[in-house]
C-alpha positions as CSV (number, residue, x, y, z in Angstrom):
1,X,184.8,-42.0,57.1
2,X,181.3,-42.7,56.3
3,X,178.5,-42.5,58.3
4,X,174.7,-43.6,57.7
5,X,172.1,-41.2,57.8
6,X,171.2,-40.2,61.3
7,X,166.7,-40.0,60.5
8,X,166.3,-38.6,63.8
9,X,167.6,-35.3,62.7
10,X,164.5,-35.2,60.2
11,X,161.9,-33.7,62.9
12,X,159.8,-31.1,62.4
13,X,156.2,-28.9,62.5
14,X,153.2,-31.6,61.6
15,X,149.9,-30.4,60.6
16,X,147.8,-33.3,60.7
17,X,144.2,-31.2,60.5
18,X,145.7,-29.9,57.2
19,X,145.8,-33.1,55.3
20,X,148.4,-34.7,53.3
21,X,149.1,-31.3,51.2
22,X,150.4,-30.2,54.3
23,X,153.1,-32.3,54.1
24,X,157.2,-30.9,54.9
25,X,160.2,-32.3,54.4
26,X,160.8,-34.7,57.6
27,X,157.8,-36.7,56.7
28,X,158.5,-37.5,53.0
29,X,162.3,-37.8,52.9
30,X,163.7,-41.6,53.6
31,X,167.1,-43.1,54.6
32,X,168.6,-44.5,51.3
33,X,169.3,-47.9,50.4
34,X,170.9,-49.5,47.9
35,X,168.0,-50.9,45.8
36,X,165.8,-47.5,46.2
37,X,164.2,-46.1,43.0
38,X,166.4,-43.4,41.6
39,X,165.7,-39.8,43.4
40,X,167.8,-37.4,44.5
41,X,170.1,-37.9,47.7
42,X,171.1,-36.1,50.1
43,X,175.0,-36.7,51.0
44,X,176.8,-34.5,53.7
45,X,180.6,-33.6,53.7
46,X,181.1,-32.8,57.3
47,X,184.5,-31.6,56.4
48,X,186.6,-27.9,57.7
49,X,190.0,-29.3,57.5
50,X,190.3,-27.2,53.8
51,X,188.9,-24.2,55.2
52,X,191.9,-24.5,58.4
53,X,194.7,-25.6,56.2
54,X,193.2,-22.1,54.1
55,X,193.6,-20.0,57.0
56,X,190.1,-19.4,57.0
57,X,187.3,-20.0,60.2
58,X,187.2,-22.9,61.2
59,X,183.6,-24.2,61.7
60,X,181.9,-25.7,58.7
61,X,181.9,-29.5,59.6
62,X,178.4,-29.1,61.1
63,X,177.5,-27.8,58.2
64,X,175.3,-30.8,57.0
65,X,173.6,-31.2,59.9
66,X,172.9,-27.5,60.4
67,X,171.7,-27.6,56.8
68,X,169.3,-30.9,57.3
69,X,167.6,-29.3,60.1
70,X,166.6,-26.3,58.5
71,X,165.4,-28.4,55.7
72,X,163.3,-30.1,57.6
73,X,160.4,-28.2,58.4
74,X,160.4,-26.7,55.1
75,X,157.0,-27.5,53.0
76,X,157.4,-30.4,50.2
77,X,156.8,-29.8,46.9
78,X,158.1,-32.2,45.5
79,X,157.6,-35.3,43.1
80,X,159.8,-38.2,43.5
81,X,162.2,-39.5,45.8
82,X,164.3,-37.1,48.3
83,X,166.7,-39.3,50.2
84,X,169.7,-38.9,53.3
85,X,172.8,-40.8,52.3
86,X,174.7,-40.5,55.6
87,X,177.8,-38.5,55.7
88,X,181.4,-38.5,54.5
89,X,182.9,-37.1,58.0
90,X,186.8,-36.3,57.6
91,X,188.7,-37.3,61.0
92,X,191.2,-34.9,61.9
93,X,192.8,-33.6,59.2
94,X,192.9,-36.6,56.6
95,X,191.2,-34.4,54.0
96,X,192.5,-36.3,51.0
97,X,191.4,-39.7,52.7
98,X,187.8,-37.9,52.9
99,X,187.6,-36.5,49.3
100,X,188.5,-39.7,48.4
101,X,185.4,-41.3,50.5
102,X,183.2,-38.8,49.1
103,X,183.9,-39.3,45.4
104,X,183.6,-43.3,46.2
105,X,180.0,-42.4,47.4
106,X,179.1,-39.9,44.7
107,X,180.0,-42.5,42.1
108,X,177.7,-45.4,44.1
109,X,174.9,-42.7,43.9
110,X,174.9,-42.0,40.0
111,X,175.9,-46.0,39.3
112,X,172.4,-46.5,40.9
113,X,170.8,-43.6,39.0
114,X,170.6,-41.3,41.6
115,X,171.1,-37.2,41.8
116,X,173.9,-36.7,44.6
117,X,173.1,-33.3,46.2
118,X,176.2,-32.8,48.4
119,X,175.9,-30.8,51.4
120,X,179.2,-29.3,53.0
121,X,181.5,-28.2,54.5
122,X,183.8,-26.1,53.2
123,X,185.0,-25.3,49.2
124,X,186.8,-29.0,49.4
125,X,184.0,-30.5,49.1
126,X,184.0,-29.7,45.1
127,X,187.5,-31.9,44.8
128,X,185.9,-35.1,46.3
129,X,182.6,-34.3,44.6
130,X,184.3,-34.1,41.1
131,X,185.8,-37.1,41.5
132,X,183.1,-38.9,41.9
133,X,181.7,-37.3,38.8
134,X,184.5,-38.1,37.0
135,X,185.0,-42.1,38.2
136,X,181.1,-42.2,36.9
137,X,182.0,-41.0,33.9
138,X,184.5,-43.3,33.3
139,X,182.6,-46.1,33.8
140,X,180.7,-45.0,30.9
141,X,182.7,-46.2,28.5
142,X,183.2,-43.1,26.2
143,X,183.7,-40.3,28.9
144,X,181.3,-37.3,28.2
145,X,182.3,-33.9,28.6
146,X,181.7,-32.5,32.1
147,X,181.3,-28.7,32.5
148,X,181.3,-27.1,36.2
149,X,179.6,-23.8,36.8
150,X,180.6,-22.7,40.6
151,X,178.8,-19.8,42.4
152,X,181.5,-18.2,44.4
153,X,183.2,-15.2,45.4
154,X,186.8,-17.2,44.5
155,X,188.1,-19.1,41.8
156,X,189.7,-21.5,44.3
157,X,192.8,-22.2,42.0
158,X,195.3,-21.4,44.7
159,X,198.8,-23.4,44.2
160,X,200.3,-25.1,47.2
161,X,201.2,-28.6,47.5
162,X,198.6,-29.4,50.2
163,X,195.0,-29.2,49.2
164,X,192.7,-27.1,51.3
165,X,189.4,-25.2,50.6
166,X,190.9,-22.8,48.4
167,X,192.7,-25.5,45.9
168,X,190.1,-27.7,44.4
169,X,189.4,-26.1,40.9
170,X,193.6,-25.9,40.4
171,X,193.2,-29.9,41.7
172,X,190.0,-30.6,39.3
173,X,192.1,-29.3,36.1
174,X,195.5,-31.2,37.4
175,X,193.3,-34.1,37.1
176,X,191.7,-33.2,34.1
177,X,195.2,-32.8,32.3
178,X,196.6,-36.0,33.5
179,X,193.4,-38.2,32.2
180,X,193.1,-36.4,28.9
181,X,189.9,-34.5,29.9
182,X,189.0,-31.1,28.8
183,X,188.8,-28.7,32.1
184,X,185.6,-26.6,31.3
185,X,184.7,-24.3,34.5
186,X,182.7,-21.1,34.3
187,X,182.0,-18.8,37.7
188,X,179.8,-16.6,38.4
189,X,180.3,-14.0,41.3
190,X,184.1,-13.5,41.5
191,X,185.2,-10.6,43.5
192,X,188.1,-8.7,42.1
193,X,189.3,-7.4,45.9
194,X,189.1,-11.1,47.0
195,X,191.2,-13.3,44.3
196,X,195.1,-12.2,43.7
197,X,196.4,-11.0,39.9
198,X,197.9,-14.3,40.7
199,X,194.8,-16.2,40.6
200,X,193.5,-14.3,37.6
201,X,196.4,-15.1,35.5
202,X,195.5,-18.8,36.1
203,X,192.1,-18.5,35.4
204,X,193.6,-16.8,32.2
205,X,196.1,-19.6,31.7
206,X,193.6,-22.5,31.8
207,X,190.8,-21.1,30.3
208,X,188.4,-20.5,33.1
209,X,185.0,-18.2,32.0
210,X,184.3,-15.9,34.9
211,X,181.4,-12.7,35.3
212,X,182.7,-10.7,38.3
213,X,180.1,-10.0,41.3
214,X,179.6,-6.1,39.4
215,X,178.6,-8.3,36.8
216,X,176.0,-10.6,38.3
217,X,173.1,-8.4,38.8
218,X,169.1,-8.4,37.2
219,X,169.2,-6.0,34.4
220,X,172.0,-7.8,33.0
221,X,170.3,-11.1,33.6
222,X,169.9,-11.8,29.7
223,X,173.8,-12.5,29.6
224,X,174.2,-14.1,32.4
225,X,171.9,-16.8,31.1
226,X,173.2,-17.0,27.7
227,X,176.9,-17.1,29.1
228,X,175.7,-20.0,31.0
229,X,173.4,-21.6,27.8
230,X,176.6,-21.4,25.6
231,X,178.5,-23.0,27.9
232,X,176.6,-26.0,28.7
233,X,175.8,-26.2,24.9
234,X,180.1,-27.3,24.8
235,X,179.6,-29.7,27.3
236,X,177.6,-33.2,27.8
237,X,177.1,-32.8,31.8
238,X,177.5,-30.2,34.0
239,X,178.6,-30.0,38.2
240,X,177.0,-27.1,40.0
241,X,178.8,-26.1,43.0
242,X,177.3,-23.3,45.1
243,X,179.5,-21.8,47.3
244,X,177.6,-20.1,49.9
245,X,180.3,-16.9,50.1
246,X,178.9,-15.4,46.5
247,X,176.1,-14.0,48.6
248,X,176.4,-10.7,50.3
249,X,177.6,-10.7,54.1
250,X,174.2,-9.7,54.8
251,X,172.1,-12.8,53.2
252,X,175.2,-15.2,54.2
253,X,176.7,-14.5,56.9
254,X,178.0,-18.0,58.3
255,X,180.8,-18.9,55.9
256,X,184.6,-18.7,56.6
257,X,185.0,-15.4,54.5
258,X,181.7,-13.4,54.4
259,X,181.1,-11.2,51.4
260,X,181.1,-7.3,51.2
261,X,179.7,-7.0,48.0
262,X,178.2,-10.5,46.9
263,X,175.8,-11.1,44.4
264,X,171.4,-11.5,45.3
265,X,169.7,-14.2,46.1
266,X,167.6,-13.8,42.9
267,X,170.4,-14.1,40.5
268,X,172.3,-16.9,42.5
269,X,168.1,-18.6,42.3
270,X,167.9,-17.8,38.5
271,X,171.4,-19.1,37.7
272,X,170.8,-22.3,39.5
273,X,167.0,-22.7,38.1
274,X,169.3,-22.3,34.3
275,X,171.3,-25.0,35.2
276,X,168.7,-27.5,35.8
277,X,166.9,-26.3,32.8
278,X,169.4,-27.1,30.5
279,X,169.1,-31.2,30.9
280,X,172.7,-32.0,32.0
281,X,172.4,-31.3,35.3
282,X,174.1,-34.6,37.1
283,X,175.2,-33.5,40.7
284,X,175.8,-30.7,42.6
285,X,176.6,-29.8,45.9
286,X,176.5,-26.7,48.5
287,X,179.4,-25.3,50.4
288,X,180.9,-23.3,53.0
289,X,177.7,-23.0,55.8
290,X,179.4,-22.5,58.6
291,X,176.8,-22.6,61.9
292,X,179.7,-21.0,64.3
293,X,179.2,-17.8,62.8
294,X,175.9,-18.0,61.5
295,X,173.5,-15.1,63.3
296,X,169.8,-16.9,64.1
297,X,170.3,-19.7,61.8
298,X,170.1,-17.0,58.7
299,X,172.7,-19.3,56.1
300,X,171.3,-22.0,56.9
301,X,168.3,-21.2,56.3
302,X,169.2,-20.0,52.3
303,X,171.2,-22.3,52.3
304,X,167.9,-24.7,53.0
305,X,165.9,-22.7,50.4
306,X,168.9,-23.5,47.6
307,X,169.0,-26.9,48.6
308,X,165.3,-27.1,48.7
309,X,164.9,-25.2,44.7
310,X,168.0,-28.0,43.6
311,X,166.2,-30.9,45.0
312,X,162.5,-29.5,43.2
């Protein structure tokens, strides 16, 4: 179900004696309409039916709004336009009805030249987001290549006829295969204690590129970038998906399945800053903030500097 944006959630710290350098973000960012000039847009997934069907902790739907609120005070920045799209709320437990509604509203965003920044929810979210992605591309008449780079503790390529949080990847490359698309998915951040040999030997069996959270640290910072360089060199878009769960426990811990290891903030920053830089950045979204277990507003708040960096 979609829902308009809500612009009284946009409140915030003013300081008029400052001047207009003193600007945050409630007092800059607009509701969206349809014949705005293209910026980037703000679109929440208020969405934990993946993360219950999952078996994990249930909580995440107020995600977006958790996430808008510590946005808005934040200092602006910024050039261009920042918009809210509203939300894709999923009713119950109709979570292929909402990943549909989200992709429907991701593709309405980039037909009108917009950057979808898509705030969840849990790991679903990157099923109805690619979709989107991939109806726009479509539409394009000679389908480019899209590449998705996911920050996350998991590969999320669990089997299982139902889809839930830990699925989407496994459902993005089913639909890859059935349309003739190349599946192209690099992670960074995988935990070798959290994902199954099971999951592994999937990765394995469709390709997947992966640097384990051991991996993803500063002084090896150089590969990391070039992994990431190479890979987007293959491709002609790329999806970033940041699943909140790469972080450590510490940094992050409102999500269903809090890290013990995790990678820094830093390297999850630089990573994301790569991205961007390489040009073929189309949408991306941020997953699994989860404000029922989220001590003094601490994910949100990262998850508000992420979304914040993204957005810049």
């Amino acid at each position: 179900m979609y829902q308009a944006a809500d612009m009284a959630v946009w409140q915030g710290r003013v300081d008029a004696e400052e001047g207009p350098l003193a600007r945050r973000w409630h007092e800059c960012l607009q509701a969206f309409h349809d014949d705005a000039p293209p910026g980037t847009a703000l679109l929440g997934f208020a969405c934990h039916a993946g993360v219950q069907r999952n078996h994990g902790r249930p909580g995440a739907e107020e995600g977006p709004l958790a996430l808008r609120k510590a946005l808005a005070n934040l200092a602006w920045h910024h050039e261009g336009h920042i918009y809210d799209a509203g939300n894709v709320r999923c009713v119950g437990d109709a979570l292929e009805e909402a990943q549909q509604e989200l992709g429907r509203q991701v593709t309405h965003l980039l037909q009108r030249g917009h950057f979808p920044l898509v705030l969840g929810g849990g790991h679903e979210i990157a099923y109805g987001s690619f979709l989107g992605l991939a109806r726009h591309a479509e539409l394009q008449g000679r389908p480019p290549r899209v590449g998705i780079v996911n920050l996350d503790a998991h590969f999320d390529l669990r089997a299982g006829e139902r889809g839930s949080s830990g699925t989407p990847f496994r459902q993005i490359a089913e639909a890859c295969a059935a349309n003739r698309m190349s599946f192209n998915y690099l992670v960074y951040g995988i935990s070798e204690p959290g994902n199954t040999e099971a999951l592994f030997h999937r990765a394995r069996e469709l390709g997947v590129q992966w640097r384990g959270d051991e991996e993803c640290t500063r002084d090896r910072m150089e590969d990391l970038l070039d992994t990431l360089a190479f890979f987007a060199d293959e491709v002609d878009w790329l999806y970033l998906t940041v699943c909140l769960d790469v972080l450590p426990g510490s940094v992050a811990p409102g999500v269903s399945a809090p890290a013990a290891y995790g990678v820094e903030l830093s390297v999850v920053e630089a990573l994301i800053d790569a991205a961007k830089a390489t040009g073929k950045l189309m949408l991306a979204d941020i997953a699994e903030l989860n404000p029922a277990f989220d001590r003094d507003g601490v994910t949100a708040k990262v998850a508000a500097r992420l979304a914040w960096r993204i957005a810049r």
